[in-house]
N, C-alpha and C positions, 0 to 999 in steps of 0.2 A: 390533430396537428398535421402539419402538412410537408411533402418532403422539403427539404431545404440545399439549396444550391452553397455549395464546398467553391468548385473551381467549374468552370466551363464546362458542361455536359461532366461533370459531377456533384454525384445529390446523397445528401443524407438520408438514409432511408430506415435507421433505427429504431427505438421505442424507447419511452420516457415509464419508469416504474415509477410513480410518487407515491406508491403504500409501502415498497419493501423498508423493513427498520432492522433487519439483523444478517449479516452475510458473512455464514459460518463464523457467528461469535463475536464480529465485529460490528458494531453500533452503527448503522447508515439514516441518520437521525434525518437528513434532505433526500433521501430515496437514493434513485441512480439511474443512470442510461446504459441502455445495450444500443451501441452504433454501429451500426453498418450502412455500410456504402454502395453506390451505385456510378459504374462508368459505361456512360456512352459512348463506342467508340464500332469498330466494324466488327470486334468480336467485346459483346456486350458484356460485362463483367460485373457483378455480384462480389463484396470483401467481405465477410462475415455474415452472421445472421443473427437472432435474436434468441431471449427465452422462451421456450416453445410457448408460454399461457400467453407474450405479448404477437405471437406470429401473426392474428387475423390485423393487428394496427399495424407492422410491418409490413404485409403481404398490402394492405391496402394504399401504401406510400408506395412501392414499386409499382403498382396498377395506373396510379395517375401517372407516371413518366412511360411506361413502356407495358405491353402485353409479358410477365414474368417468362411466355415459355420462347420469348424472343430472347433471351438471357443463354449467353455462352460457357460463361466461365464462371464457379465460384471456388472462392480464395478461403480457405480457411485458415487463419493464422494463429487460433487457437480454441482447441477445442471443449474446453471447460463447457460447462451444459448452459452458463449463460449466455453463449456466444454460437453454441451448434444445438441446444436444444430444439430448434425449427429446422435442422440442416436435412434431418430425413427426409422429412414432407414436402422440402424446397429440393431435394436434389429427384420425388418421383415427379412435382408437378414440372419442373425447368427439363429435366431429361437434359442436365449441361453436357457437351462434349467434353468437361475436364474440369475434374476437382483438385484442384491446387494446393499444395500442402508441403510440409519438410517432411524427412524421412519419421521423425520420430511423431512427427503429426498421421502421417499412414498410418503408424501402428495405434496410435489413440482412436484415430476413428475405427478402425477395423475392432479394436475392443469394448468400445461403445456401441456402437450401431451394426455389428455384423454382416457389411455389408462386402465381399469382396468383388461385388459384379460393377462398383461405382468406376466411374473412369479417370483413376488415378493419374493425378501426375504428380510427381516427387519433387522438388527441388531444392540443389541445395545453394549457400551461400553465393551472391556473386552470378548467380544463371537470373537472367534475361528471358521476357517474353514479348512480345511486339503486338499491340492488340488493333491497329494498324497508324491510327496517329499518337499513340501514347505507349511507353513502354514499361512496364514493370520489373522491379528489379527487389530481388527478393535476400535478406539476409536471418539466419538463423540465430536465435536469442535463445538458447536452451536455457532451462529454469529460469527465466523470467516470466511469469514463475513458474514454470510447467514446463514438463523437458520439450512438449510439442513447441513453445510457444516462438514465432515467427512475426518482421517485419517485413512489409511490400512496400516499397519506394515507387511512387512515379516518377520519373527521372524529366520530362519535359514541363510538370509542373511545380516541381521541388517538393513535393508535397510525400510527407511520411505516415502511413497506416501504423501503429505503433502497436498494435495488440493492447496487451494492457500496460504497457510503461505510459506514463506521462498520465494515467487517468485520475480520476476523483468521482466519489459517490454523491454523486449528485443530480437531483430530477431540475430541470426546470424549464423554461418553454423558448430560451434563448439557447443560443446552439453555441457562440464563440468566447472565447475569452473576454474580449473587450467588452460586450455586453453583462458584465456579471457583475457584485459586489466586488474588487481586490482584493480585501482581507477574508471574504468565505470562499474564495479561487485557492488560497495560499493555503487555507486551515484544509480544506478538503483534500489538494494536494499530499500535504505534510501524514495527514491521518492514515492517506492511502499509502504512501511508502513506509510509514510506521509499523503498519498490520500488515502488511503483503510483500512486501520488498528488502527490509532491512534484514533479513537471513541471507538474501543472495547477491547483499553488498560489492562482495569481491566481482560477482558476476556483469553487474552495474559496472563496474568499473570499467574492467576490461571493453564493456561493450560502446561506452563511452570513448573510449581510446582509441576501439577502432572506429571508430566512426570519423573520428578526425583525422585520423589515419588513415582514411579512405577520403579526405575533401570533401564530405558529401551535405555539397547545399542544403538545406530545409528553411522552406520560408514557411509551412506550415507542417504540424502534428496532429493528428486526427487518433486518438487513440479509440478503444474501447465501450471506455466510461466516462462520462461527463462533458465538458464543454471541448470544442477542438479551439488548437492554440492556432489563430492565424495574425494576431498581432503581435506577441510577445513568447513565441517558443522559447528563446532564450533564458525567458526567466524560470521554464520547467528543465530546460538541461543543465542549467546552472544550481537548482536547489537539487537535483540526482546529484551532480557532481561533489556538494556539499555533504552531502548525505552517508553517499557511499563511502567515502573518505572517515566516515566517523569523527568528524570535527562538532564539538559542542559549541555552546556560545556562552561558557566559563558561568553558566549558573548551577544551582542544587535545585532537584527535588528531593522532598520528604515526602513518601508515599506510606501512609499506613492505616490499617483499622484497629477500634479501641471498642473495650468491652463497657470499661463503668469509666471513661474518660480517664485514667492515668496515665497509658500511653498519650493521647490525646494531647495532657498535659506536657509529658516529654517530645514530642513535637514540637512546641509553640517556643518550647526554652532551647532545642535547638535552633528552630527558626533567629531568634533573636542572637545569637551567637553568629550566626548565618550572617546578622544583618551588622555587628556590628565590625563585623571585617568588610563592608561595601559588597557584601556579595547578593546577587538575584536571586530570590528562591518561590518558589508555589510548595502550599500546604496541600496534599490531594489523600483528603479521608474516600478510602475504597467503599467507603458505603454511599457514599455520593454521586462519586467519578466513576463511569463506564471502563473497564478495561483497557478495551481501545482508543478512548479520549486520553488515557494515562499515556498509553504509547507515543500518541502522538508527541507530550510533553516529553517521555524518553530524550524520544530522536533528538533533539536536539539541545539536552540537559547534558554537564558535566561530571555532575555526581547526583547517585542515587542513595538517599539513604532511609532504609526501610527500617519501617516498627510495626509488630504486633504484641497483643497479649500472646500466652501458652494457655492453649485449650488441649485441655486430652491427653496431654503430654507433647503437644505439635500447635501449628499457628490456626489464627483465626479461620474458617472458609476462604473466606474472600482474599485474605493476603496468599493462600497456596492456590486459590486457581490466580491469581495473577502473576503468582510466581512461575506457576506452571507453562502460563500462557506468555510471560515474557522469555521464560528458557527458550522456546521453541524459536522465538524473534532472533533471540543471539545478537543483544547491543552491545558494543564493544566500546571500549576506549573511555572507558567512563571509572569515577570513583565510589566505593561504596562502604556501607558503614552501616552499622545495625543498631536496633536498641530495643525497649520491649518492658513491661512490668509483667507479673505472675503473683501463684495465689502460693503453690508448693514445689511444683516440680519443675519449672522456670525453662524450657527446653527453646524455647522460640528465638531468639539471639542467635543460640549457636544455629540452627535451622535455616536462619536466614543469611548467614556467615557461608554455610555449605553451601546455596544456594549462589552464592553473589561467586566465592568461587569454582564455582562450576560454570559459570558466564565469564567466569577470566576478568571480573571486575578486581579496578586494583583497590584491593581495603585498607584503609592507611588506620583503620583504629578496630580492636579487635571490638567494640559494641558496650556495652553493657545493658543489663538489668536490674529494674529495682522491685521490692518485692512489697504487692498492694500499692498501696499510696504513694506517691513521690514526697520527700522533704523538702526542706530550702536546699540540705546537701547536695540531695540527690540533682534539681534544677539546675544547681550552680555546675556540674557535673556535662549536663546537657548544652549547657552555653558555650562550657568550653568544648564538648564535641563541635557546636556549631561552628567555633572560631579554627579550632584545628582545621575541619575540612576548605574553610574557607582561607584557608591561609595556602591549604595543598593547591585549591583550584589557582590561588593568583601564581603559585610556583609554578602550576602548571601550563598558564599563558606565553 
């Protein structure tokens, strides 16, 4: 692939992964891109770098625009190993006069790469660089998601380096928005603030605040991962804004695993209690759905309500690592509500009750259990769970 022209003497100079499937436990089913850029200007400049295994297809995209040890300046906005794992090798072959970073991005690298002889420059929010017809203007994004992690604005062509805000895991051989599917832009989008982003919600926020709170133009977004937005940014600031706010869109999931189908069962007769108060719902068996795909549904679901058998005295495998793995996400503002069959020592209800509160999920029904097999009783039981909850979500519109 070849480099690809952003704005006027700026070029995409990245690498396209289409084998990686798992990024730290998250499902990346379309791969991904490590993007970085390249600006010609009288002090050459470099914005990130790639995964060190894709360096020699990155190293060979800066070759066709420019000899790399003509390169002045690189920017590092964030140093996770997908984005600096080539940084060593690129900062002995360039010998730049200045490695660009935030203060808490200094001490990442300095802890990665032990290098304290590189020729730091620090920067923080709001400081300016002149690189002689284009100027950089750099603002600080701490835990997004990484305390280093850092935006570069060019200011004379509206155009914003995003780190990884704005990204999505996705390989493919078009580089911009407009060129893509819309509904696999949106799902990729969606997945990647589900699994990476929706812990540092409040952080999103503020960041979005100030940003309008600073007027700051963007006619394009160029993040990290995935395609850069140069037709339609708006519709990736506007689904953050959605996001971070914890606004659902007043439907249910029912997420659970089932041993010999009687949870299963109790699922299907919630759903239908679900359906007959007009409310949206997805049935997502964990033995099917990827973790991360669940998330995605999270984000923007109003109530959660979880079932598993009791195995051991505790839940299914697969319903506690997802539990485990959505604690850590910390989705908020949502309804939740348990259920579960058992054989003798029935523990999985309450389990999943501790669970929901400790996410701060509001429980409007304490759950129940039925023991082996479900009855008619027991179904009629779960229908009217489903109408309950869905009686709370239209309260709650």
């Amino acid at each position: 692939m070849k480099p690809v022209t952003v704005k006027d003497n700026i070029y995409w100079v990245g690498a396209v992964d289409w084998d990686v499937r798992d990024f730290h436990g998250y499902s990346t089913n379309r791969g991904t891109t490590y993007n970085a850029f390249l600006i010609i200007d009288e002090k050459v400049t470099l914005v990130d770098t790639v995964k060190r295994s894709l360096k020699d297809d990155f190293l060979s995209r800066i070759k066709e625009i420019i000899d790399p040890e003509k390169i002045d300046y690189i920017v590092v906005n964030h140093v996770e190993m997908d984005h600096s794992g080539s940084l060593a090798e690129m900062v002995e072959l360039i010998k730049p006069e200045k490695v660009i970073c935030s203060k808490m991005g200094h001490r990442a690298l300095l802890q990665h790469f032990h290098h304290d002889d590189w020729p730091y420059l620090v920067v923080k929010s709001g400081e300016e660089i002149s690189l002689g017809q284009r100027t950089l203007s750099f603002l600080e994004t701490r835990m997004l998601h990484w305390p280093d992690s850092m935006f570069t604005y060019v200011k004379e062509d509206r155009l914003l380096f995003s780190s990884d805000a704005f990204g999505q895991h996705l390989a493919t051989s078009e580089r911009f928005d407009d060129q893509v599917d819309q509904a696999i832009l949106l799902e990729e989008l969606t997945k990647y603030y589900a699994n990476i982003l929706t812990l540092y919600s409040p952080n999103v926020k503020k960041l979005l605040a100030q940003v309008e709170e600073m007027g700051l133009p963007i006619d394009m977004i160029a993040p990290d991962h995935g395609v850069i937005w140069r037709t339609n940014p708006a519709m990736a600031i506007t689904a953050y804004g959605k996001w971070c706010n914890n606004r659902g869109d007043g439907n249910a999931l029912i997420i659970y695993d089932t041993m010999w189908h009687s949870t299963e069962t109790m699922a299907k007769a919630i759903a239908t209690g679900l359906q007959d108060e007009g409310i949206s719902y997805k049935l997502l068996n964990l033995r099917y759905n990827h973790r991360s795909d669940v998330m995605r549904e999270v984000l923007n679901a109003s109530a959660l309500i979880l079932g598993s058998p009791t195995l051991n005295n505790g839940l299914l495998p697969r319903m506690a690592g997802f539990l485990m793995y959505m604690r850590g996400l910390r989705p908020t503002n949502k309804i939740g509500a348990a259920f579960g069959s058992y054989g003798w020592s029935g523990e999985s209800v309450k389990l999943l009750n501790e669970a929901m509160t400790e996410m701060k999920l509001d429980i409007i029904d304490e759950g129940f259990r039925v023991k082996y097999v479900p009855e008619a009783k027991d179904l009629s039981r779960c229908v009217d769970l489903g109408k309950k909850i869905g009686q709370a979500l239209k309260e709650k519109k």
